[in-house]
Backbone as ProteinMPNN parsed JSONL, in Angstrom:
{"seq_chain_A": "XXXXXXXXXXXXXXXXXXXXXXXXXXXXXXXXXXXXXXXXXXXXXXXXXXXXXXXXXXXXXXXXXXXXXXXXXXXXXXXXXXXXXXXXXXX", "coords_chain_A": {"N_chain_A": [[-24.546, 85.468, 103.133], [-21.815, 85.528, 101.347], [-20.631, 87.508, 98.164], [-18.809, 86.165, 96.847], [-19.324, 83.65, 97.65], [-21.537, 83.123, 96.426], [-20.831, 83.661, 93.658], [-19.495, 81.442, 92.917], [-20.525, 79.371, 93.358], [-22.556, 79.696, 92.157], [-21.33, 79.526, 89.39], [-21.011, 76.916, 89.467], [-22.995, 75.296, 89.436], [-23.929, 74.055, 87.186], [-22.785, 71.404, 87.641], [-23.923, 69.71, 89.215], [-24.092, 70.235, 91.902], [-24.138, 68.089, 95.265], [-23.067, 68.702, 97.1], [-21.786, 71.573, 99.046], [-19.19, 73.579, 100.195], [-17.903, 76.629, 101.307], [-14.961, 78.688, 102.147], [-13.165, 80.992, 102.899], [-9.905, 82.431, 102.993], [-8.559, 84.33, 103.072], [-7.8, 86.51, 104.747], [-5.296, 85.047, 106.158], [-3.508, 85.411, 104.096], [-2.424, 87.686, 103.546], [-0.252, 90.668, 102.993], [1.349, 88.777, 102.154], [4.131, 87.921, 99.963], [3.509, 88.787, 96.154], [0.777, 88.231, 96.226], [-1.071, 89.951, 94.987], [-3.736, 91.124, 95.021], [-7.119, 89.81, 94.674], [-8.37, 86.95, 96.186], [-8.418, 84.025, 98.418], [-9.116, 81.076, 98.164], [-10.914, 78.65, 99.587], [-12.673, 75.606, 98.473], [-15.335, 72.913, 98.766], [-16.415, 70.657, 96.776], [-18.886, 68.697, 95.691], [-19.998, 66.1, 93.8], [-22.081, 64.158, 91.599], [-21.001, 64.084, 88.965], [-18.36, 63.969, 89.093], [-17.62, 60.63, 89.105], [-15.363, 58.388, 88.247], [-13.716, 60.613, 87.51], [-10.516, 61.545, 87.505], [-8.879, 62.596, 90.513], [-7.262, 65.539, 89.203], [-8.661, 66.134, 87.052], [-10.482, 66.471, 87.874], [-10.445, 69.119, 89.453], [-9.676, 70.444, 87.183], [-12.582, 70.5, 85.704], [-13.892, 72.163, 87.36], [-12.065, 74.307, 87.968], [-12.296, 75.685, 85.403], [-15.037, 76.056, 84.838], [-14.772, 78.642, 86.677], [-12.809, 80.383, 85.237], [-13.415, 82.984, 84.509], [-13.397, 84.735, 86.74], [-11.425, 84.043, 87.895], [-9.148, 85.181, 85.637], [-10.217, 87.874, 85.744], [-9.102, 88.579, 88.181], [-10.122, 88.203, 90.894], [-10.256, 85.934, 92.094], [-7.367, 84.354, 93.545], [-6.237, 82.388, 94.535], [-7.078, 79.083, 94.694], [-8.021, 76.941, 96.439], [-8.765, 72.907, 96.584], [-11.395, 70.798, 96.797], [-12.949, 68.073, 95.573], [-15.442, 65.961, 94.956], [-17.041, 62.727, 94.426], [-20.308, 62.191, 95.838], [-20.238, 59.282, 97.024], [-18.065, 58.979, 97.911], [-17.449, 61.164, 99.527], [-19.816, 60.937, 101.623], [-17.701, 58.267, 103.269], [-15.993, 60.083, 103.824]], "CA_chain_A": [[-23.707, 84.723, 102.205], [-21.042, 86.394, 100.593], [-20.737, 87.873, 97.054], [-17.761, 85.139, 96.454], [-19.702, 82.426, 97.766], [-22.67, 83.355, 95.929], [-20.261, 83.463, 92.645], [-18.251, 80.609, 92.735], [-21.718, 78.346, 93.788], [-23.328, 79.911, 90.866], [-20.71, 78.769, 88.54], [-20.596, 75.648, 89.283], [-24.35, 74.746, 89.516], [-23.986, 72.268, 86.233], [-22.049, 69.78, 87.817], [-25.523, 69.573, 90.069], [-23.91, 69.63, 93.424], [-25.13, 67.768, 96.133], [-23.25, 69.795, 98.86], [-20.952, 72.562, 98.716], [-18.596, 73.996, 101.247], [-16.547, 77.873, 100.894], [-14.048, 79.069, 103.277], [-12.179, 82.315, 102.335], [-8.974, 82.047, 103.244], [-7.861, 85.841, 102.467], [-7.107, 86.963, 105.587], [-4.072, 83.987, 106.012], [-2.744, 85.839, 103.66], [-2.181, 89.551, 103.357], [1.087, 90.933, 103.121], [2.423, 87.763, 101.302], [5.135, 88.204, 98.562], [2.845, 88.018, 94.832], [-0.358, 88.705, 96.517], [-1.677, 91.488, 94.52], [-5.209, 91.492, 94.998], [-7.615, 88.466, 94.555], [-9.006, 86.162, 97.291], [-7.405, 83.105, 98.777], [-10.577, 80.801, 98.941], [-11.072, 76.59, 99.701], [-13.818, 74.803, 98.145], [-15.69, 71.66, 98.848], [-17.801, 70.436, 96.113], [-19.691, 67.158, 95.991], [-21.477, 66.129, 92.472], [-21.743, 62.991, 90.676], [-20.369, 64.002, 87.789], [-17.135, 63.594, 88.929], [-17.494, 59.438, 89.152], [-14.999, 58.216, 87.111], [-13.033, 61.356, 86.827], [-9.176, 61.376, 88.034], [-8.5, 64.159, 90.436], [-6.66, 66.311, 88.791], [-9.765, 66.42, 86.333], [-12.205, 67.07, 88.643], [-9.963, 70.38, 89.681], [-9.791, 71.495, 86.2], [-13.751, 70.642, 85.369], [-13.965, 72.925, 88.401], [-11.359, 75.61, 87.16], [-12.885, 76.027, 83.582], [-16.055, 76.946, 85.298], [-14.837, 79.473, 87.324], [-12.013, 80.938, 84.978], [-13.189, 83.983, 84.084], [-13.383, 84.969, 87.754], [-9.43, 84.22, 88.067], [-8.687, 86.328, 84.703], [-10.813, 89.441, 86.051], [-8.376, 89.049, 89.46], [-11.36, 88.529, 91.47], [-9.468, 85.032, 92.809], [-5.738, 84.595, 93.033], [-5.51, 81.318, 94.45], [-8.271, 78.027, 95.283], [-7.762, 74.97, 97.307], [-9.992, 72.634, 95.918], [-11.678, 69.257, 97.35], [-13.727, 67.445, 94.577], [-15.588, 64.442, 95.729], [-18.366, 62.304, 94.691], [-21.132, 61.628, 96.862], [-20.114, 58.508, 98.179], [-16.73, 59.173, 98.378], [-18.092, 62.347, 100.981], [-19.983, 59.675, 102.635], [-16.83, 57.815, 103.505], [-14.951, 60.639, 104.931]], "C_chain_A": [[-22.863, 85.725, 101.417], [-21.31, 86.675, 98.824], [-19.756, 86.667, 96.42], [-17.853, 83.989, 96.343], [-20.455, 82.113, 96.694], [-22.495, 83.13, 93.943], [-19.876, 82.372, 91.896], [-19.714, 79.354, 92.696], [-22.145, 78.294, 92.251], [-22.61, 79.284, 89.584], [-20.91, 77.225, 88.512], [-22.313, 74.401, 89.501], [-24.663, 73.427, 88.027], [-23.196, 71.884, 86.934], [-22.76, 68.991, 89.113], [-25.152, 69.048, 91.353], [-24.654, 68.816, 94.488], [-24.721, 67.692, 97.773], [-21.985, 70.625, 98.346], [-20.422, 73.852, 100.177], [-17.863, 75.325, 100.796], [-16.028, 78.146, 101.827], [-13.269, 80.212, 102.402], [-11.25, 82.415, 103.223], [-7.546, 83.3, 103.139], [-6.888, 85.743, 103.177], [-5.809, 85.633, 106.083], [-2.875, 84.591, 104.777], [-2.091, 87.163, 103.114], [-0.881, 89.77, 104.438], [2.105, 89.969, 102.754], [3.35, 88.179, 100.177], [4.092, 87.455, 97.527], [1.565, 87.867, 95.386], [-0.588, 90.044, 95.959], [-3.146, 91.665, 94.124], [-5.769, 89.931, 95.144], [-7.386, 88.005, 95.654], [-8.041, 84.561, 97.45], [-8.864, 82.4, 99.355], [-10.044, 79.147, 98.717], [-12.574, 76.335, 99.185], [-13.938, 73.644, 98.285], [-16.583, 71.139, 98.068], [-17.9, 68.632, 95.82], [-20.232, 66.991, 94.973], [-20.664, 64.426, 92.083], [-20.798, 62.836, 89.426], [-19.212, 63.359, 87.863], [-17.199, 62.173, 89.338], [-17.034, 58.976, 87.857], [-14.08, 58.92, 86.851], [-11.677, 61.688, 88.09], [-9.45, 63.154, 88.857], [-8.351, 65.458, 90.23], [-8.117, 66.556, 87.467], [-10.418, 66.585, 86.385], [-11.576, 68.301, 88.85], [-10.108, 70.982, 88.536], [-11.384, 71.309, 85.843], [-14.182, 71.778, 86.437], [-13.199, 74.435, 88.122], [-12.138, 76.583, 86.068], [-14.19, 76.641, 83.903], [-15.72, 78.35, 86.054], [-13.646, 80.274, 86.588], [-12.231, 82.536, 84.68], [-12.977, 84.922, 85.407], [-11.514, 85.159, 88.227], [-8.461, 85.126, 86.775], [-9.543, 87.581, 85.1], [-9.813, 89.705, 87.666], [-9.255, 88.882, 90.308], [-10.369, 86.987, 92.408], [-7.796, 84.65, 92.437], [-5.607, 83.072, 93.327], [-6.959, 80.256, 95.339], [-7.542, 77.073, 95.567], [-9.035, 74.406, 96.555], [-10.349, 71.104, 96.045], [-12.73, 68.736, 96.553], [-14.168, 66.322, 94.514], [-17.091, 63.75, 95.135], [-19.157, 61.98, 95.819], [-21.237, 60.339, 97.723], [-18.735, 58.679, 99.022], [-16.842, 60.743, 99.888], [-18.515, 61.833, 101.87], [-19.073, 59.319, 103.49], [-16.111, 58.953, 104.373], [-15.482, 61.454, 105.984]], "O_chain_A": [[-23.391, 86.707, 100.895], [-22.191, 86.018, 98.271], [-20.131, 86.271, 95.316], [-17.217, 83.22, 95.623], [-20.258, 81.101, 96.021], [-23.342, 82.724, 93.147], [-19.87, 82.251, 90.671], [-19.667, 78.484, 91.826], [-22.126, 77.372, 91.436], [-23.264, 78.59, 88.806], [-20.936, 76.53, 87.497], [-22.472, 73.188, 89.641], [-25.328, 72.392, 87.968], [-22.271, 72.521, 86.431], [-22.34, 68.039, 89.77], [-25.524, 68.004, 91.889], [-25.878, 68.945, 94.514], [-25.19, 67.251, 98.822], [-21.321, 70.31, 97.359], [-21.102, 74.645, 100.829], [-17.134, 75.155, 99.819], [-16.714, 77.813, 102.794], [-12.883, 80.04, 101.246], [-11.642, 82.502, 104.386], [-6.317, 83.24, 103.132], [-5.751, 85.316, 102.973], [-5.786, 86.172, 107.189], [-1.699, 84.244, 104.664], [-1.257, 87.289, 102.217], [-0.559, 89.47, 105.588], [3.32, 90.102, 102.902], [2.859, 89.049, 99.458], [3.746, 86.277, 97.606], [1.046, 86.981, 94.707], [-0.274, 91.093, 96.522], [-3.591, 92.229, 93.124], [-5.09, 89.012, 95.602], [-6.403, 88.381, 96.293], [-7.176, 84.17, 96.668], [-9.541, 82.732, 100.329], [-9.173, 78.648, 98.004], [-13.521, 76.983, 99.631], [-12.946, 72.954, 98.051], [-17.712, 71.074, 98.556], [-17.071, 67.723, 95.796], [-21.213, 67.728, 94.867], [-19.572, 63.868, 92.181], [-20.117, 61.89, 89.027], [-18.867, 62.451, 87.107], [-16.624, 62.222, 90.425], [-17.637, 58.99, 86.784], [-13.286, 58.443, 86.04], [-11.875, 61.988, 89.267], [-9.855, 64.226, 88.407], [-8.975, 66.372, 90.771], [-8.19, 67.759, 87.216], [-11.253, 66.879, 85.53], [-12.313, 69.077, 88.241], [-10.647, 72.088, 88.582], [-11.696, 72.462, 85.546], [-15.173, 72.357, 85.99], [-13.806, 75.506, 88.096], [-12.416, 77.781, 86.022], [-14.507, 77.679, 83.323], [-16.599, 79.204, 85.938], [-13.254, 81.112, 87.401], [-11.248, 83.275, 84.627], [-12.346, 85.953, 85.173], [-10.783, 86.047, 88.667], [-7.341, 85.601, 86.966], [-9.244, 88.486, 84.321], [-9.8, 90.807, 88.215], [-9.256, 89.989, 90.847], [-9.835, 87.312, 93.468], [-7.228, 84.679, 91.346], [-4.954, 82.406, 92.525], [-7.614, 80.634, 96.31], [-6.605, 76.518, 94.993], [-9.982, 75.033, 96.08], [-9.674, 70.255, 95.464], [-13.782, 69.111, 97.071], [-13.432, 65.464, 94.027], [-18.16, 64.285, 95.428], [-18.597, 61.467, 96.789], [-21.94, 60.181, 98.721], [-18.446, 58.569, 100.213], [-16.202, 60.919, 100.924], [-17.992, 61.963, 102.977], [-19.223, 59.81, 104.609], [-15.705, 58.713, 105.511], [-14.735, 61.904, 106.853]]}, "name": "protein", "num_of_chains": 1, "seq": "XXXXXXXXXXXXXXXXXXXXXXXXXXXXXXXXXXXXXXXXXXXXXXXXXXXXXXXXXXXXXXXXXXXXXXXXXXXXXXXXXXXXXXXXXXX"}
């Protein structure tokens, strides 16, 4: 398991996943214009919490956990799939 996976999981352990997907997504991008370091990763996370919560508000309850990680440069840029558990079901 990676050090990135292992990071990003760990963060986000309150919102009491109940599955969780990483994909690093670097290599897709080296040698881009405004790539200057930091990882190019996708996440899939699954929790209840987010029932109820728009989108765009599940990405930032998701952000806010992992910000200090994107101010140390450590990630430059996340995809980010935020789903309750039935709604995972379904697809």
């Amino acid at each position: 398991m990676s050090d990135m996976r292992q990071a990003i999981e760990g963060r986000l352990k309150s919102l009491n996943l109940t599955a969780f997907a990483f994909t690093d997504e670097s290599h897709l991008h080296i040698g881009h214009a405004g790539n200057k370091g930091g990882g190019h990763y996708a996440v899939l996370a699954v929790s209840p919490e987010f029932a109820g919560v728009s989108r765009l508000n599940r990405q930032r309850m998701i952000k806010n956990l992992l910000q200090d990680l994107f101010s140390d440069g450590l990630i430059h840029a996340l995809s980010i799939k935020a789903q309750t558990p039935e709604e995972y079901a379904q697809s």
